[in-house]
TIRO-553527 format. One record per residue (C-alpha): residue in one letter; x, y, z. Coordinates in pm, whole numbers, plus 32768, in hexadecimal, padded with zeros to 4 digits. Example, Ala and Ser with C-alpha at 12.3 -4.5 7.8 and 13.67 -1.06 7.14 Angstrom:
A,84CE,7E3E,830C $
S,8557,7F96,82CA $
***
This chain:
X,3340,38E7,A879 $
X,3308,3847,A9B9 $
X,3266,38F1,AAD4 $
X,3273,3893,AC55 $
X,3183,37C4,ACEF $
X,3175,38A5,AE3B $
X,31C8,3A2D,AE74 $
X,3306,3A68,AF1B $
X,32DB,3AE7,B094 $
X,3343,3C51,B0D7 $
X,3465,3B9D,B188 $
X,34FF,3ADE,B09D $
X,34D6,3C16,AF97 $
X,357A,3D18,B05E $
X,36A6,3C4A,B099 $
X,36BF,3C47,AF26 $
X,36C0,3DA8,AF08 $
X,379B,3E0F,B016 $
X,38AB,3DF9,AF15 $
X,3834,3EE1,AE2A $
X,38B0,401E,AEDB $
X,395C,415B,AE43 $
X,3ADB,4133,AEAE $
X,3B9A,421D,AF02 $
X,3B02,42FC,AFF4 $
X,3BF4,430B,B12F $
X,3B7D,4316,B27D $
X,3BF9,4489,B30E $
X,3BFA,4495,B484 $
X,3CB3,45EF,B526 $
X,3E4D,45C2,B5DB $
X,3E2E,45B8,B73C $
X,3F8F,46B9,B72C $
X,3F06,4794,B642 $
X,3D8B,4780,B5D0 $
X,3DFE,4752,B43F $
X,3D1A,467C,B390 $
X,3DE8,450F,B380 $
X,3DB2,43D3,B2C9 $
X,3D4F,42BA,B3C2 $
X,3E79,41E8,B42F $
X,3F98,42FC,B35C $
X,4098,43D9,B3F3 $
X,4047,454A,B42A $
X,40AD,45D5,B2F8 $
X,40A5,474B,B390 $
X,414E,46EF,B4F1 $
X,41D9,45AA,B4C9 $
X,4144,44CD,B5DA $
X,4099,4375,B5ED $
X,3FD7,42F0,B707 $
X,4089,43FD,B7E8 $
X,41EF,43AE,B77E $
X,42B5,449A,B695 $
X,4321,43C1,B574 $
X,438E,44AE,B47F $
X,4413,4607,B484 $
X,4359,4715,B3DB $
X,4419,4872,B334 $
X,4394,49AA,B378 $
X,42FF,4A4B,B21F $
X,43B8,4B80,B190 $
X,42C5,4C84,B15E $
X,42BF,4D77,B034 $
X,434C,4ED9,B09C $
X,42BE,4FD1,AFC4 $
***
């Protein structure tokens, strides 16, 4: 098998293996409304706001009287 006639530079290697990340990890950053943990660029899922604007409306759970 062949073999290369010069080493690659740390350069050219790491831009090779910038791809080889694990997916699927989000970024979490906190709601500005609320302080729940929210996926970067995604609606509030517990208050229902993006960016400062209320997109969606969220219900109110039912809790368990026992």
């Amino acid at each position: 098998m062949g073999l290369p006639k010069r080493r690659f530079s740390r350069a050219r290697r790491d831009k090779r293996r910038t791809q080889q990340h694990v997916p699927g990890v989000p970024t979490l950053t906190t709601c500005p409304q609320c302080a729940a943990p929210v996926v970067a660029h995604h609606v509030c899922q517990s208050c229902g706001t993006y960016r400062g604007r209320q997109i969606l409306t969220v219900k109110a759970e039912k809790k368990d009287q026992a």
